[in-house]
Z-matrix of the N, CA and C atoms (Angstrom, degrees):
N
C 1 1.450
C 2 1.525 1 110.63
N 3 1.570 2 119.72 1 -34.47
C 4 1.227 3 117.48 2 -169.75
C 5 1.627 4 107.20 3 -79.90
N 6 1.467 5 115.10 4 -27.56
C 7 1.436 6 107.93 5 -172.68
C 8 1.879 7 109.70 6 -78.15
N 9 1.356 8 97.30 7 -24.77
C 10 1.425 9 99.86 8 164.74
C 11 1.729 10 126.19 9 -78.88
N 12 0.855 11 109.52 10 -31.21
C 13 1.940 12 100.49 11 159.43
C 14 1.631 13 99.69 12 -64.34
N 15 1.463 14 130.83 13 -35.86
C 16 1.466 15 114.79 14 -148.96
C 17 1.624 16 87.56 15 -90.54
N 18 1.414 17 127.36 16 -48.73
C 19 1.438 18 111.61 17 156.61
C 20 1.396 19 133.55 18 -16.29
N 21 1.368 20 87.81 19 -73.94
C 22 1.873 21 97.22 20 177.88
C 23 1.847 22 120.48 21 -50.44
N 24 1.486 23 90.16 22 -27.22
C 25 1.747 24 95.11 23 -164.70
C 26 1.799 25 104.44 24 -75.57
N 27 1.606 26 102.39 25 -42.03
C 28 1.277 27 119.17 26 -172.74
C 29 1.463 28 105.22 27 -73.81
N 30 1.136 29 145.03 28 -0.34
C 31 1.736 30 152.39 29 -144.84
C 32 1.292 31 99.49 30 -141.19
N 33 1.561 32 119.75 31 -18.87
C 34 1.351 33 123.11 32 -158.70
C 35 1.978 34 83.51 33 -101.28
N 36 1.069 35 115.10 34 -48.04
C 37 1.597 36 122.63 35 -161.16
C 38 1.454 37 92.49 36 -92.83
N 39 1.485 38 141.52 37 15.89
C 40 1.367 39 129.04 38 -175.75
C 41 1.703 40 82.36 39 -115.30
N 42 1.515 41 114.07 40 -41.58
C 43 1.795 42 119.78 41 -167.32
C 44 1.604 43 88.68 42 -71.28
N 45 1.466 44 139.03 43 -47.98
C 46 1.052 45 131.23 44 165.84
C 47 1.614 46 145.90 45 -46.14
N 48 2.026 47 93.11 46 -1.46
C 49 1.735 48 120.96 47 172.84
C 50 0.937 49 107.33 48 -107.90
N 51 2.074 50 123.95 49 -10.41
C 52 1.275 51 102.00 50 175.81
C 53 1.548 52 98.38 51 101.07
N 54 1.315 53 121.59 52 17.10
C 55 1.300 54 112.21 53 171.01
C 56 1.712 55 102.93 54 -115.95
N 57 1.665 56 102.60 55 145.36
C 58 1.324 57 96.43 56 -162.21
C 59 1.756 58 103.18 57 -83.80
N 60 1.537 59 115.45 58 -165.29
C 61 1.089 60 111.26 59 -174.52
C 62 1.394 61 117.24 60 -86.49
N 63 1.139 62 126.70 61 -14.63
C 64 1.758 63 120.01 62 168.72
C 65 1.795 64 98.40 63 -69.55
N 66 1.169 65 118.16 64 -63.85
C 67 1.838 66 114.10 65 -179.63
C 68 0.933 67 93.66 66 -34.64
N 69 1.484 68 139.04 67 -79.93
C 70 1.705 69 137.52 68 -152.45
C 71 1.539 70 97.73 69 -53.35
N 72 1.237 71 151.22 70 -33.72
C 73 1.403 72 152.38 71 -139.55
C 74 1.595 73 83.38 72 -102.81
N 75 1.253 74 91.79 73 -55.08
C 76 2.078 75 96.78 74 -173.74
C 77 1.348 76 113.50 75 -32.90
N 78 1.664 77 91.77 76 -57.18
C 79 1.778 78 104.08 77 -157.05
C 80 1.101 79 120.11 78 -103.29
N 81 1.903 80 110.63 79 7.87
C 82 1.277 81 117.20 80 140.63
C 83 1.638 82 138.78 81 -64.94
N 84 1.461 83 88.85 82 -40.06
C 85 1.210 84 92.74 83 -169.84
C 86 1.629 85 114.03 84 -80.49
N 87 1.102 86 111.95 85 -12.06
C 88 1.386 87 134.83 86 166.45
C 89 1.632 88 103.36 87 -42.00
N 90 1.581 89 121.68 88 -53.70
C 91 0.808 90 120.09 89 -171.40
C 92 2.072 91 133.27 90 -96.56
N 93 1.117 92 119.23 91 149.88
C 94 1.922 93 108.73 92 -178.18
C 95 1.093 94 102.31 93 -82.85
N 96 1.481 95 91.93 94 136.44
C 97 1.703 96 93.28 95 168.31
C 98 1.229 97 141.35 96 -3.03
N 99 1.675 98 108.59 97 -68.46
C 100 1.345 99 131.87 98 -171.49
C 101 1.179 100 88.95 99 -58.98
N 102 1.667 101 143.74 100 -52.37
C 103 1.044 102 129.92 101 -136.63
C 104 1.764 103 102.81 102 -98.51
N 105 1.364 104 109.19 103 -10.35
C 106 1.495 105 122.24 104 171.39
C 107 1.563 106 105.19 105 -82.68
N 108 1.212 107 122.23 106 -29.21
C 109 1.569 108 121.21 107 -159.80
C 110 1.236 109 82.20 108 -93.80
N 111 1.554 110 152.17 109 -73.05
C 112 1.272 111 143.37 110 147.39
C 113 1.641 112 129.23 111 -0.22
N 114 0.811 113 125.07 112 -26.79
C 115 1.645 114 142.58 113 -175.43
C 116 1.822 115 102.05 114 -103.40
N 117 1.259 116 114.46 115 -41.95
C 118 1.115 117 115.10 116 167.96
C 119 1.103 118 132.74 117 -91.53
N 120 1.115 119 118.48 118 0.16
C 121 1.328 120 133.37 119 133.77
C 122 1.518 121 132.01 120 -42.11
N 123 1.218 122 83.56 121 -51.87
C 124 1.759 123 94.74 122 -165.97
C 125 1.500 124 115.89 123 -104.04
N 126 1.343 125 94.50 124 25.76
C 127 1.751 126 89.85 125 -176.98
C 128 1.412 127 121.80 126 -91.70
N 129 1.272 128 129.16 127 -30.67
C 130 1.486 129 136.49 128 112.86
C 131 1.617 130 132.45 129 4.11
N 132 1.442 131 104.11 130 -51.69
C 133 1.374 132 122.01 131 174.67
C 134 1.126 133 100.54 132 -68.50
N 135 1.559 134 120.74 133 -58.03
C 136 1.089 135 148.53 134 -162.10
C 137 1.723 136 106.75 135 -35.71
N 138 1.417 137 120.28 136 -71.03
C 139 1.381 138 146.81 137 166.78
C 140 1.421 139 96.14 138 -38.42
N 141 1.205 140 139.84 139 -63.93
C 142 1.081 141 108.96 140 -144.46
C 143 1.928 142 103.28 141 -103.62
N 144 1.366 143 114.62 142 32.80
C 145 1.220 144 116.24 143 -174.80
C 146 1.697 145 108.34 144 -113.59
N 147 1.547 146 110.12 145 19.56
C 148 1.183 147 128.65 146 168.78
C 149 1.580 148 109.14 147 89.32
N 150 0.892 149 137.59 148 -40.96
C 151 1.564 150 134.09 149 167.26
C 152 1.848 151 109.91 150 -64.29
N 153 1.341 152 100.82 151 127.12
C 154 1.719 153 93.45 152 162.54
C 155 1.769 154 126.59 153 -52.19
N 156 1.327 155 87.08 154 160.33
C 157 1.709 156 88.05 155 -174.36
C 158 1.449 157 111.60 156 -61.93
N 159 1.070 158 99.24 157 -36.68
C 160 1.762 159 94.82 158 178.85
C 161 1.841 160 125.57 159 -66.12
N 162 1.398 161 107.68 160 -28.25
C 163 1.678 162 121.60 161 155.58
C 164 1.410 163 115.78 162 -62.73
N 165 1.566 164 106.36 163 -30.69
C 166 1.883 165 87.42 164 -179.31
C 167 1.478 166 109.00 165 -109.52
N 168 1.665 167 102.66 166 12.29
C 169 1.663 168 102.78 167 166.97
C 170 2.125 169 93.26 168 -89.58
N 171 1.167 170 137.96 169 -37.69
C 172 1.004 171 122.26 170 -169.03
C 173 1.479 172 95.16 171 -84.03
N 174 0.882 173 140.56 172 -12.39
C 175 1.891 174 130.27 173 176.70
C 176 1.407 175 112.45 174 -81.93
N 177 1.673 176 102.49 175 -20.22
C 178 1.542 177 110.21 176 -163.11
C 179 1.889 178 87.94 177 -99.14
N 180 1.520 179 127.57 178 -59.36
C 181 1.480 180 103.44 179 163.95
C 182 1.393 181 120.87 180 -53.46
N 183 1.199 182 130.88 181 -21.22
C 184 1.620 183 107.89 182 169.72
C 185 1.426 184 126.73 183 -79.04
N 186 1.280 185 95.22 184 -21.96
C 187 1.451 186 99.90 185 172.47
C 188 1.727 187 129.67 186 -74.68
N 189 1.479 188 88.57 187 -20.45
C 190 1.887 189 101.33 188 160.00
C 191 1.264 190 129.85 189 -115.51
N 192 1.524 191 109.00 190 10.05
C 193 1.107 192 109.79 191 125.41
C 194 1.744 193 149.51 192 -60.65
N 195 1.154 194 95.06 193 -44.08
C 196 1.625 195 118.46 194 165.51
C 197 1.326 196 112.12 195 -52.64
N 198 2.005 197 121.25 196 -41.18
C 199 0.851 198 95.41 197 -164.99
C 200 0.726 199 123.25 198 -97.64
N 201 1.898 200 112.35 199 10.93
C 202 1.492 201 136.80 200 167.81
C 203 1.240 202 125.42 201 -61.48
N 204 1.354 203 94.95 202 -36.84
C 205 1.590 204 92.46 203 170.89
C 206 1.240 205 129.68 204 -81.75
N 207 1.450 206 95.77 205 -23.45
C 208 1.561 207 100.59 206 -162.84
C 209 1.942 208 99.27 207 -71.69
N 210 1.660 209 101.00 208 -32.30
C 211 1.591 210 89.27 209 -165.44
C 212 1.852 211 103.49 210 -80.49
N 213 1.341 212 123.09 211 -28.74
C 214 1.632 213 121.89 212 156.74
C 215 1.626 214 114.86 213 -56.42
N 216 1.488 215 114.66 214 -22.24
C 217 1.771 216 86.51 215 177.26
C 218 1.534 217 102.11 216 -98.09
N 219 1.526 218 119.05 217 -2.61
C 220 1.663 219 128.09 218 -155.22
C 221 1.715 220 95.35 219 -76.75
């Protein structure tokens, strides 16, 4: 139940950047749970740490991206 509110919340503020619904599906699924329920968490935080939400949603997928790779090439 919880990864589905944090879905919805994070899908809701990605459709709110203007990304359509296959991207949002993409670059959800890209991500684990924890690391979606975590992200939706912090998107809130996010705003008020001076970058728009949509800059610390692409810093926050690149940054788990990176650490995707790093733990598949590690």
């Amino acid at each position: 139940m919880r990864d589905i509110a944090a879905n919805d919340q994070v899908a809701k503020v990605l459709e709110a950047r203007g990304f359509t619904q296959e991207q949002i599906n993409q670059k959800l699924a890209q991500l684990s749970p924890q690391d979606l329920h975590q992200l939706a968490q912090n998107l809130n935080q996010l705003q008020a740490a001076g970058l728009t939400q949509q800059e610390w949603i692409w810093i926050g997928i690149g940054a788990l991206a990176a650490l995707i790779l790093i733990v598949a090439l590690g």
